[in-house]
C-alpha positions as CSV (number, residue, x, y, z in Angstrom):
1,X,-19.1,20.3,24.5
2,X,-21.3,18.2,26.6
3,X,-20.4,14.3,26.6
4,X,-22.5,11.2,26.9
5,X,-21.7,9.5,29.9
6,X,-18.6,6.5,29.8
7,X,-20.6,3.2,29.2
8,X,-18.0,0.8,30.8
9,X,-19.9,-2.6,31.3
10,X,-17.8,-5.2,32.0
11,X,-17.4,-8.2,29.9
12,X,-16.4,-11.7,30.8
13,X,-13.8,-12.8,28.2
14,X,-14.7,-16.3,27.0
15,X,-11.5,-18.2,25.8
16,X,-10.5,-18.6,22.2
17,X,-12.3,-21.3,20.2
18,X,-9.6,-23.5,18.6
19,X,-10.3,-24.5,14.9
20,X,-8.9,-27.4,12.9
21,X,-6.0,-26.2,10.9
22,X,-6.9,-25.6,7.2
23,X,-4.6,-25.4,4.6
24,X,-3.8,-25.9,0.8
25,X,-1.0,-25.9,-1.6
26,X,-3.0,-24.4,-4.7
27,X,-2.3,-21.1,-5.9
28,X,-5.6,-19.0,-5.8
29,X,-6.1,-18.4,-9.2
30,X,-4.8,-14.7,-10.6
31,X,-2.3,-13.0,-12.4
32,X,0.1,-10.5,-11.3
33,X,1.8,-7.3,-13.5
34,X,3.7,-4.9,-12.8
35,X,3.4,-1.1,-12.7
36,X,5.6,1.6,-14.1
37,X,7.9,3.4,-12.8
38,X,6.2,6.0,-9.8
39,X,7.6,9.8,-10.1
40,X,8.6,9.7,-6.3
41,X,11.0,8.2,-3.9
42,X,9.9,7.7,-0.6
43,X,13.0,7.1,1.4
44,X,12.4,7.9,4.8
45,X,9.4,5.4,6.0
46,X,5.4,7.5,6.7
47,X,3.9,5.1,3.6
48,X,0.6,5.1,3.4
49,X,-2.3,5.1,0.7
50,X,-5.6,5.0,-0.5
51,X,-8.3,3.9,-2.9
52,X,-10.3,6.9,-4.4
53,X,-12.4,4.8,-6.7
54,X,-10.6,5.9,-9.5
55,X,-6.7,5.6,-8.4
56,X,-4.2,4.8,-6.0
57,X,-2.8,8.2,-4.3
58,X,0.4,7.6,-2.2
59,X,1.7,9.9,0.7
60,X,5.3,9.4,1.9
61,X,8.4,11.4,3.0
62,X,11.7,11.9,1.3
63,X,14.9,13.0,3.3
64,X,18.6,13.3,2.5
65,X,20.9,11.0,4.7
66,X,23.8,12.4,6.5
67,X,27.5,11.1,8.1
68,X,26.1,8.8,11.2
69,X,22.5,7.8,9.7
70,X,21.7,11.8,10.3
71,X,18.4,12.9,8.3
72,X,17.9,16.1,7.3
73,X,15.6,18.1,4.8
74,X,12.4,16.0,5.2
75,X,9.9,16.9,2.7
76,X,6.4,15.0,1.3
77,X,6.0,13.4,-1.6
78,X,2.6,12.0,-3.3
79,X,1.3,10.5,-6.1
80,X,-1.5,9.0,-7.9
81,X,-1.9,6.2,-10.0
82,X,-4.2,5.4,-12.2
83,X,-5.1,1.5,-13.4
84,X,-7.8,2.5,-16.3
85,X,-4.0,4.8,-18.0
86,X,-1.1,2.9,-16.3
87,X,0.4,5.6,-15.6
88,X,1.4,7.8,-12.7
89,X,1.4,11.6,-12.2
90,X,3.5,13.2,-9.5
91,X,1.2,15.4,-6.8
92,X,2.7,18.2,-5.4
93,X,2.2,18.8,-1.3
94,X,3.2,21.2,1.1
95,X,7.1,20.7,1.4
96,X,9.0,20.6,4.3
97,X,7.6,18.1,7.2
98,X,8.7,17.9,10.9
99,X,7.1,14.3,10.8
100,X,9.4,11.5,11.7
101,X,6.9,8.6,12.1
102,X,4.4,6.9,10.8
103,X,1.3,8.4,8.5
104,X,-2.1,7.2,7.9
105,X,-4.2,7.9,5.1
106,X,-8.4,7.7,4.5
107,X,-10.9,8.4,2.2
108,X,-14.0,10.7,2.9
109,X,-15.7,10.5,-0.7
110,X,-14.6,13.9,-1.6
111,X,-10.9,13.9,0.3
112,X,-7.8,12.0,1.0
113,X,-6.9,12.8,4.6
114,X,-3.5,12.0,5.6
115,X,-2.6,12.3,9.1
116,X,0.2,11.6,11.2
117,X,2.7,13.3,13.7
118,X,3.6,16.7,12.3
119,X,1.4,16.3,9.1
120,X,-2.6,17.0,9.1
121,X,-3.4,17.5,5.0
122,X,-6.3,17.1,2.8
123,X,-6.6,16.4,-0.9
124,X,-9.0,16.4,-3.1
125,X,-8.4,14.7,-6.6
126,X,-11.2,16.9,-8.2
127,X,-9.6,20.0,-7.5
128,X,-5.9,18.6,-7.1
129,X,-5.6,21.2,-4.5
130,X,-4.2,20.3,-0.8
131,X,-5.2,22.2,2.2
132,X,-3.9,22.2,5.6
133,X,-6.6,20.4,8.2
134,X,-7.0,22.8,11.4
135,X,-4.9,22.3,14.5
136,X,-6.6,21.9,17.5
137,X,-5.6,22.1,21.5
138,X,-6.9,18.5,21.5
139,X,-3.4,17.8,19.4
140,X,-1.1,19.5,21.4
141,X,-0.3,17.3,23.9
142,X,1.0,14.3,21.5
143,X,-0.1,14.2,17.6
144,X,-0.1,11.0,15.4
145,X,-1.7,8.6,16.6
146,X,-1.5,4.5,16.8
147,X,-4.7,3.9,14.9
148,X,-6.5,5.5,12.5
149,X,-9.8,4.9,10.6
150,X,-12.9,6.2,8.6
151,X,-16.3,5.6,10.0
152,X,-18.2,7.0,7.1
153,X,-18.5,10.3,8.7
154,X,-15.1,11.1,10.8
155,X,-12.1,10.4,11.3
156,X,-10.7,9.0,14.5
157,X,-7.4,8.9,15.9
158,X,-6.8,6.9,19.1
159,X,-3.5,5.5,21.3
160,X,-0.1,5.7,19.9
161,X,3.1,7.0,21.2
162,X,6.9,6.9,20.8
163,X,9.8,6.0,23.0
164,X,8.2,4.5,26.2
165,X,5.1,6.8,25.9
166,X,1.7,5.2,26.1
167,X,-1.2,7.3,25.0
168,X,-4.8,6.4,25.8
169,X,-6.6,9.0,24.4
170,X,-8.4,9.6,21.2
171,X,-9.7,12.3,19.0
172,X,-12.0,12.7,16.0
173,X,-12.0,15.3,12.9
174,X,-15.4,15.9,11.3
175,X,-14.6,17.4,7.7
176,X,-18.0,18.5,7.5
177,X,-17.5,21.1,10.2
178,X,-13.9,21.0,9.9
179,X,-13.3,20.4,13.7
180,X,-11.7,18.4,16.1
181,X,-13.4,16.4,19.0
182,X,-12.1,14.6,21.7
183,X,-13.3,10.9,22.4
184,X,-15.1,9.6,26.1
185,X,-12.2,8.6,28.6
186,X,-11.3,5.2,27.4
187,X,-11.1,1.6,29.7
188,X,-8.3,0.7,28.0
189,X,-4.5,0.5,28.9
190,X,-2.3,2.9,26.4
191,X,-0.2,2.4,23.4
192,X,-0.1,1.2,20.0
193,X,-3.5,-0.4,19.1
194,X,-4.2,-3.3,16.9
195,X,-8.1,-2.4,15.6
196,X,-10.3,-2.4,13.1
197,X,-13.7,-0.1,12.2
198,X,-16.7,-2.8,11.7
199,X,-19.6,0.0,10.5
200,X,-20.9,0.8,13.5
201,X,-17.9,0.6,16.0
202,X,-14.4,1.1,16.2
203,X,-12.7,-2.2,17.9
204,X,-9.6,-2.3,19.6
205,X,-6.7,-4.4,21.7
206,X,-3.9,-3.5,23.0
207,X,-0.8,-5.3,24.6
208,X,-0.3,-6.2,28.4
209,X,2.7,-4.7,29.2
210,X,3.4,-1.1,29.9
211,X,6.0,0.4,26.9
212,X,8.1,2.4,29.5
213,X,8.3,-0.1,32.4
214,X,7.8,-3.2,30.7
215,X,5.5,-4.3,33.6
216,X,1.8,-5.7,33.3
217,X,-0.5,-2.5,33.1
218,X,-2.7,-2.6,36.3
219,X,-5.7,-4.9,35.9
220,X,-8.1,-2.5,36.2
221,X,-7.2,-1.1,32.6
222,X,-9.0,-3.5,29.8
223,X,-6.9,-5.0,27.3
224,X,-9.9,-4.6,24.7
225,X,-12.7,-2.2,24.0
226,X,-15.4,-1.0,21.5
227,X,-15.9,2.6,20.8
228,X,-19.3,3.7,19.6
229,X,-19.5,7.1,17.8
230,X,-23.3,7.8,17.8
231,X,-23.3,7.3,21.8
232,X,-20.0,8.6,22.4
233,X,-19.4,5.2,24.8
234,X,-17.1,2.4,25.3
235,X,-18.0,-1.3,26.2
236,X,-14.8,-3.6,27.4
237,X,-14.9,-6.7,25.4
238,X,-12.7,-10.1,25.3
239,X,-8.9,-9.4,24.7
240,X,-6.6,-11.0,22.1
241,X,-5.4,-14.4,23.5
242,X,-1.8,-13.7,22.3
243,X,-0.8,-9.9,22.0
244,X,0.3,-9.0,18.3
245,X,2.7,-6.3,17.7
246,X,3.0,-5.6,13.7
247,X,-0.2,-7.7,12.9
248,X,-2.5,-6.9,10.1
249,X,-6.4,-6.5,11.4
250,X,-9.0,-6.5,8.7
251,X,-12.8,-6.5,8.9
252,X,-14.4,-9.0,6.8
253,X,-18.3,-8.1,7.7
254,X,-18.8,-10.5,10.1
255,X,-15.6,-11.1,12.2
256,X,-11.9,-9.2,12.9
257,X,-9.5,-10.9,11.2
258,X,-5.8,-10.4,13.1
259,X,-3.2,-12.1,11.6
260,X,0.4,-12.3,11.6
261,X,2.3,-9.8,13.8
262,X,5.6,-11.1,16.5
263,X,5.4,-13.9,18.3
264,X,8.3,-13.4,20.5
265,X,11.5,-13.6,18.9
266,X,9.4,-14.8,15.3
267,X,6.2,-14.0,13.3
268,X,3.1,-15.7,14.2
269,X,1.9,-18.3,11.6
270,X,-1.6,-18.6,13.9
271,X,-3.9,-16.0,14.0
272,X,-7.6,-15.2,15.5
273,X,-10.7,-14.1,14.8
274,X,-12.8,-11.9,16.7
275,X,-16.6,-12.3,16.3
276,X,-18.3,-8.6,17.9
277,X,-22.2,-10.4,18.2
278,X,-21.0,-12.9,20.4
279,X,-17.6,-11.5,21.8
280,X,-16.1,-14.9,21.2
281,X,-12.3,-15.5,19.8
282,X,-11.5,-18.1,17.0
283,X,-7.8,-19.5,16.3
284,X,-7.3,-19.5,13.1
285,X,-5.8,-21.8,10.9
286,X,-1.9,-21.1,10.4
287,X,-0.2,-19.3,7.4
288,X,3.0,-21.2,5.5
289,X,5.0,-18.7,7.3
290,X,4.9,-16.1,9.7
291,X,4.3,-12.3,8.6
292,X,5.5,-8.8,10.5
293,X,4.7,-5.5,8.5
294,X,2.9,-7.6,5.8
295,X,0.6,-5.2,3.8
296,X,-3.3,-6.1,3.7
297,X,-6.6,-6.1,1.7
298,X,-10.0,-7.4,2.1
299,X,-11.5,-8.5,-1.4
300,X,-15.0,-9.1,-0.4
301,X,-14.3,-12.9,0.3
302,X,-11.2,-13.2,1.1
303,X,-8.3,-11.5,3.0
304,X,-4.6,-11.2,0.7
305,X,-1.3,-10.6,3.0
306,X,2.0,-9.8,0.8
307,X,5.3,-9.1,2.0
308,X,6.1,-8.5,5.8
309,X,9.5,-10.5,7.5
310,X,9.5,-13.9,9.1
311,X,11.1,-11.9,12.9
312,X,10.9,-8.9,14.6
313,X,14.0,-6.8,12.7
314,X,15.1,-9.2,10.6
315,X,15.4,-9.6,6.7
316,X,13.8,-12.4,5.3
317,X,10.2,-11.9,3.4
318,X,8.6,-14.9,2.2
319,X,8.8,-15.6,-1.2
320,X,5.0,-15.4,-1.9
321,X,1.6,-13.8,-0.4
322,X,-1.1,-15.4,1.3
323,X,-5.0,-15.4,1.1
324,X,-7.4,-16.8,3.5
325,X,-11.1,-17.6,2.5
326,X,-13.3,-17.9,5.8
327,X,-15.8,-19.7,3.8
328,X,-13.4,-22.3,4.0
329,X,-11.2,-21.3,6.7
330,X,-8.2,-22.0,5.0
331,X,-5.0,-20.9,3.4
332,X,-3.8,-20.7,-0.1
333,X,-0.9,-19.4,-1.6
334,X,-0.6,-16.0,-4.0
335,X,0.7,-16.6,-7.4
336,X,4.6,-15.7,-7.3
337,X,5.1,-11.8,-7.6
338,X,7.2,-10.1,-10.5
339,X,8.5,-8.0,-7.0
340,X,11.0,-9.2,-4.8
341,X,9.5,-9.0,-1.3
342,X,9.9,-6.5,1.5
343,X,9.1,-4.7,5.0
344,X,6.3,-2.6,5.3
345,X,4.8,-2.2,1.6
346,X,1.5,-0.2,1.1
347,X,-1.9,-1.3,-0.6
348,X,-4.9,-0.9,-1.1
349,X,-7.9,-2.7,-3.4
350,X,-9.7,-1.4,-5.9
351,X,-12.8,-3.6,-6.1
352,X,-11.2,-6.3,-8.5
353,X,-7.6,-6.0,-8.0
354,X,-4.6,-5.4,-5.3
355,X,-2.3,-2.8,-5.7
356,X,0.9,-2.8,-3.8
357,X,4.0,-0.3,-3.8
358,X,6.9,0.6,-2.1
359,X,8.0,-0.8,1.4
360,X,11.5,-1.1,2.5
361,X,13.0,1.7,0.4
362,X,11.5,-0.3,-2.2
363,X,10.0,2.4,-5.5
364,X,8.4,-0.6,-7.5
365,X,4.8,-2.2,-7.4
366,X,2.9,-4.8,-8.6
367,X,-0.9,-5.0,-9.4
368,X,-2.4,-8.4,-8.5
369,X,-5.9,-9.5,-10.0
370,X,-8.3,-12.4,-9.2
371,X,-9.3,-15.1,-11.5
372,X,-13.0,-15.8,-12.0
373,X,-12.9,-19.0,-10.2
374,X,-11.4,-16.9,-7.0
375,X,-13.8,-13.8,-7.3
């Protein structure tokens, strides 16, 4: 397969832009309610979900827990819910799964794609069929990868890694041609990548220390980078002031939203904003709290953050979600939620309403709709 050649231009990184802090007591307006009882019980983490324009299909893992914390007889579950009925139907995937960590989930158009380490599935809700995506030797040497996203066309996988590993590669599956591609060698330092897919490129930063030796990774690896599909290229680009683990990224048309994530030994209330056309940083104003593993949605105007913890590991969720207008640049508070909060939920939105589910061994969700004064 010949390759375009690496575009690796160097960038000067221009320092964040600080911005008056913005906030407000007032609920944005809406009205919560909450959904029936799902068919499944995703107990052993992988959550993820997606939008089909009709429902909400869900792809998680179920295992029985031994003596000691032991897990044993992982399987998939799945299921779909639909707003127009209000009702869920249990899907039915292929059983047994070797995957022990996290799954992501897109939609083509036609299929769900869920892909994570040990799982590489396709569904299509037409059909309700599954089919088994192709393996590939681009997979072999590490599978599941840190971030995942839909460029209209592909999918692409890039970074990741588990247990002191640090990948920096990248691949891409095409289910038009149902095959696998491997990305141009990358500028960028490995691991878990915070990101976000803005139409034309895929935009990423990663931290500054190396997993396995907690040591700075060597300066000549970038901290940021843009990946461009049609050229097959990468351009280095400003880094994240303040490296985010567990932040949620969104792309709201115009700039890269990156909010909440650890802070050290707490959730960051501040976040930043990344603006591509000028490859300038924004600070944010800050949330009431701090979020880690918060789910997030982009409505069209404004960005909604519900659930997540206040510290790395720890228990306590704030009470409410969030939502931040740019127009405004400024906070408000969600309506309270008929759920009681937790780690990790999934989302996704529908055009006029959030959906949220699970999270934290948590089986219950909540559907969360604007007012007109908010749409």
């Amino acid at each position: 397969m010949k390759r375009i050649a690496l575009a690796l231009a160097l960038v000067i990184a221009p320092a964040a832009v600080a911005s008056a802090d913005a906030t407000t007591s007032r609920p944005l307006a809406g009205t919560w309610r909450l959904l029936p009882k799902a068919p499944i019980v995703p107990n052993d983490g992988g959550l993820a979900s997606v939008w089909t324009g009709k429902q909400m299909v869900v792809f998680g893992r179920s295992a029985k827990k031994g003596q000691g914390g032991a897990t044993f007889n992982r399987v998939a579950v799945a299921a779909a819910y639909n707003p127009a009925t209000n009702a869920w139907r249990r899907l039915t995937p292929p059983g047994p799964t070797s995957s022990f960590m996290d799954n992501d989930a897109v939609w083509t158009g036609k299929e769900v794609l869920v892909w994570g380490q040990g799982t590489r599935l396709g569904y299509n809700p037409r059909t309700n069929r599954w089919r088994r995506l192709p393996t590939s030797p681009l997979l072999s040497i590490h599978d599941g990868y840190g971030i995942v996203v839909w460029t209209g066309r592909e999918m692409i996988g890039w970074g990741g890694g588990c247990c002191g590993d640090a990948f920096s590669d990248g691949v891409v599956y095409n289910p038009t041609t149902n095959r696998w591609r491997a990305l141009a060698p990358t500028p960028l330092a490995g691991g878990n990548a915070l990101g976000a897919w803005t139409g034309r490129e895929l935009v990423l930063f990663v931290g500054n220390l190396n997993p396995d030796t907690g040591k700075p990774w060597p300066a000549r690896l970038a901290r940021a980078a843009a990946y461009n599909p049609a050229t097959n290229t990468w351009r280095r680009i400003a880094p994240l002031p303040a490296p985010r683990g567990g932040a949620n990224v969104v792309w709201d048309g115009h700039e890269i939203l990156v909010v909440g994530g650890a802070a050290g030994r707490s959730a960051a209330r501040v976040g930043f904003a990344y603006d591509p056309a000028t490859n300038r940083w924004r600070r944010l104003p800050p949330m009431d709290a701090g979020r880690i593993g918060a789910a997030a949605v982009w409505t069209g105007s404004r960005l909604l953050v519900w659930g997540g913890t206040t510290s790395p590991g720890g228990s306590a969720v704030p009470g409410h979600g969030v939502a931040y207008d740019p127009r405004t640049n400024s906070w408000s508070p969600l309506p309270q939620a008929p759920l009681v909060g937790r780690q990790q939920p999934t989302a996704v939105w529908t055009g006029r309403s959030m959906i949220t589910w699970g999270g934290g061994a948590k089986t219950d969700g909540a559907v969360f709709t604007l007012g007109r004064r908010a749409s």
